[in-house]
N, C-alpha and C positions, 0 to 999 in steps of 0.2 A: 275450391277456393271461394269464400262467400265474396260477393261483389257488393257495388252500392244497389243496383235493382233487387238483391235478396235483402237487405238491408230495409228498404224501403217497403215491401213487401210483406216482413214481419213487421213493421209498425201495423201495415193494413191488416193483414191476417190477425193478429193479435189482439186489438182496439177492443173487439167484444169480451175477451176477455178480461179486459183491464177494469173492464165497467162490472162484470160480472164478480171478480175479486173485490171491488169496494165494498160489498155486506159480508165479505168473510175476516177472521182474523187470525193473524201471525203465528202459528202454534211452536213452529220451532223457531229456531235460536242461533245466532252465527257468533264462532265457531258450534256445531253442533253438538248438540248434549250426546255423548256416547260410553260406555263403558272402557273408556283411558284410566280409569284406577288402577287396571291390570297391570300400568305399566311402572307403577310404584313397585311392582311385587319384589323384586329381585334387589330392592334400596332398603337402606336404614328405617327403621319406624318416622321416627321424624320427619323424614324426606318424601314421606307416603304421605303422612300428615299433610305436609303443605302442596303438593300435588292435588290432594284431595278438595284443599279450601281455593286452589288457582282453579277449579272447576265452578266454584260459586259463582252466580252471576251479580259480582255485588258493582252499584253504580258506575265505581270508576277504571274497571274492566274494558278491554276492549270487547267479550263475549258478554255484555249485557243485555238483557233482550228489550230486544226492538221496538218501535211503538206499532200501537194494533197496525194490521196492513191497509186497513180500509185508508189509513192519513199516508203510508210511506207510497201508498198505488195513487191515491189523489195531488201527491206531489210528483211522483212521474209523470201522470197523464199534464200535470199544468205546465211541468218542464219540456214536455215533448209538443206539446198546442204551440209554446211560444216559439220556441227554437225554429221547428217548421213552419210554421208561418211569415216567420220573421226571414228564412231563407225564402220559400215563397214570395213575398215581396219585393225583395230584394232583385233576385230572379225576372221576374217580371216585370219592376222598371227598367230593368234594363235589356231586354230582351222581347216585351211582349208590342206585337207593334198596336200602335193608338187605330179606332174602329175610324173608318173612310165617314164622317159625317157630313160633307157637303153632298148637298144635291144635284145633282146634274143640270144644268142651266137650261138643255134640251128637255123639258116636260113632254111628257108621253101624251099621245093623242090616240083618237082611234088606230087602232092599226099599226101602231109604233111599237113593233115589239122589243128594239132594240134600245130603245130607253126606259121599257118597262123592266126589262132584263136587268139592268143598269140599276133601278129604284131596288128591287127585289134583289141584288148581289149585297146592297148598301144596308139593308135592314138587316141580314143573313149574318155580315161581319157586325153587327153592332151585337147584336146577340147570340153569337158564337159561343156556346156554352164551355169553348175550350178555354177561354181567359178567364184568369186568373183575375177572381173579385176582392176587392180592395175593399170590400165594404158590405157585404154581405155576411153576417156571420154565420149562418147554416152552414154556409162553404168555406169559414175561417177557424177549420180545427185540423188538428194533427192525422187522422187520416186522409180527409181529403185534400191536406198538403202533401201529405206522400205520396197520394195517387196522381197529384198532379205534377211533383217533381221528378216521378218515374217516367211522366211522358216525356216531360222537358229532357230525362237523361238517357232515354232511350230513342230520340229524334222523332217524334211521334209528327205529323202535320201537324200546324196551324197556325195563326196568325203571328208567328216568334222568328225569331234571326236564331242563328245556330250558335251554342255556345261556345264558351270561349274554354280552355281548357282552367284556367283559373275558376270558373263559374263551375265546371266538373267536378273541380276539389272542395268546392265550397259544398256541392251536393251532397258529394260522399264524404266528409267529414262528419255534416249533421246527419244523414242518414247512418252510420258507424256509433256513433254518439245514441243516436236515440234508438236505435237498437237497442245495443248491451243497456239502457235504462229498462227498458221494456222486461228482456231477458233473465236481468237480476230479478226485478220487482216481479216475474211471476216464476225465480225458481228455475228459470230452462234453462239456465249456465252454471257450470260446475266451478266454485272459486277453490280458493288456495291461501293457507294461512300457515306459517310457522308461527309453532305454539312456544310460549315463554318456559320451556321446560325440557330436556334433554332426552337420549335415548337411554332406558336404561341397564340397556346391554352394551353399547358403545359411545356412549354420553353424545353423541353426534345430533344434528340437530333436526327436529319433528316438523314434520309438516301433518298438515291436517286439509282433507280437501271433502265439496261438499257444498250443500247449500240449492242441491238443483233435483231436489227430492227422490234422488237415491243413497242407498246405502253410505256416510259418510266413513271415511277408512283415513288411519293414521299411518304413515312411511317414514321410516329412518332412512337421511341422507348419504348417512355413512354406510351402517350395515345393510340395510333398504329391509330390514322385518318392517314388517307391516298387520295391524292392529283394525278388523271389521267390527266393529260392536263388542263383542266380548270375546272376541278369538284373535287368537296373534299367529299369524304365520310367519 
C-alpha cells in the first residue's frame, strides 16, 4: 500500500531527475503510436480508412503530441515548489513553536554554569536547523519541503506541537498529488485510455494502456483480445 511517506519520498528521490529530464525532449506521444491498424483488418475498407486517419495526431485530437518535455517537467517541478511549500507553511504556522528569544535576566558570571547553560540552550533553538524557514529560499523548494514534511509526518523531534489529524490529511493529499505529477512527467505510471474506436471482432470497447515506457498494448472490454505492437492475441 504506498503511504504519504512513500509519497513524499519519491518527490525527494526523483527531484534529480526532474532536473535532469529538462535538456531532454518528449519523443513519444499519448495515447501511444503503435501498430492498431491491425485492428481495421477484419472491417470494411472505409472503416480501415478512418481508423487509419483517428491515428493522425492532428491538433484537435486528444492524441496530439505534447509540448517538448523540457516546458511539461518545468511545469511540474513549478507546480510541485509551490504546492509544498505552501503546505509547508502552512504546517508551520501552525504547528512550529516560535524560538525562546528573551534572555535570561540572571547574566552568567564566572562560574555560573547554569546560566550559561540557559544562554547556550537559547541560541541552539534560535538556530535549530529543524524549522521550517519562511524566508530562506535555498530551503523554499519542493524537495526540501518534502523532506521536511516527512519529519513533521513521521513525528520526528523538535521544536513543533503534534499534529492534528486534519494537518495529516493536508500532508498526504499534497504529497499524493505531487507524486503522480512527478510520476506522469518522468513516464513511471502506466495510464489508461479508451480509444474513440471499437473492437473489431466484438465492436466492444478499446482500451489502450501505456505511457510509463513499456510496451503500450490495446485490450477489448468485451472479448478481452488484446493487440502489443503488431501482434493481437
Amino acid at each position: 500500500m504506498t503511504t504519504t511517506s512513500t509519497h513524499l519520498q519519491t518527490v525527494i528521490n526523483h527531484w534529480t531527475d526532474l532536473q535532469q529530464a529538462l535538456a531532454t525532449n518528449q519523443a513519444d506521444t499519448w495515447p501511444p503510436v503503435m501498430g492498431i491498424a491491425r485492428l481495421a483488418e477484419h472491417l470494411r475498407a472505409d472503416e480501415a480508412a478512418t481508423e487509419l486517419r483517428a491515428l493522425e495526431r492532428s491538433p484537435d485530437q486528444i492524441g496530439t503530441t505534447a509540448a517538448p518535455l523540457r516546458i511539461a517537467i518545468l511545469d511540474v517541478m513549478t507546480a510541485v515548489d509551490r504546492q509544498l511549500v505552501d503546505v509547508a507553511d502552512a504546517i508551520a504556522s501552525a504547528t512550529q513553536r516560535l524560538p525562546v528569544t528573551r534572555v535570561p535576566i540572571r547574566v552568567a558570571g564566572p562560574g555560573d554554569d547554569v546560566a550559561l547553560q540557559l544562554r547556550t540552550l537559547i541560541l541552539r533553538d534560535e538556530a535549530d536547523e529543524r524549522r521550517w524557514s519562511f524566508t530562506d529560499p535555498r530551503r523554499r523548494t519542493g524537495p526540501y519541503a518534502a523532506a521536511w514534511l516527512l519529519a513533521r509526518h513521521d513525528g520526528a523531534p523538535g521544536p513543533f506541537r503534534k499534529l492534528t489529524g486534519v494537518q495529516l490529511d493536508e500532508i498526504a493529499a499534497a504529497a499524493r498529488h505531487a507524486a503522480g505529477q512527478i510520476e506522469q512527467a518522468l513516464e513511471m505510471a502506466r495510464r489508461t485510455q479508451i480509444l474513440d474506436r471499437p473492437c473489431p471482432r466484438c465492436r466492444g470497447a478499446l482500451l489502450i494502456e501505456g505511457g510509463d515506457g513499456q510496451d503500450p498494448a490495446v485490450r477489448c472490454r468485451g472479448c478481452g483480445r488484446t493487440w502489443t505492437g503488431e501482434v493481437a492475441a
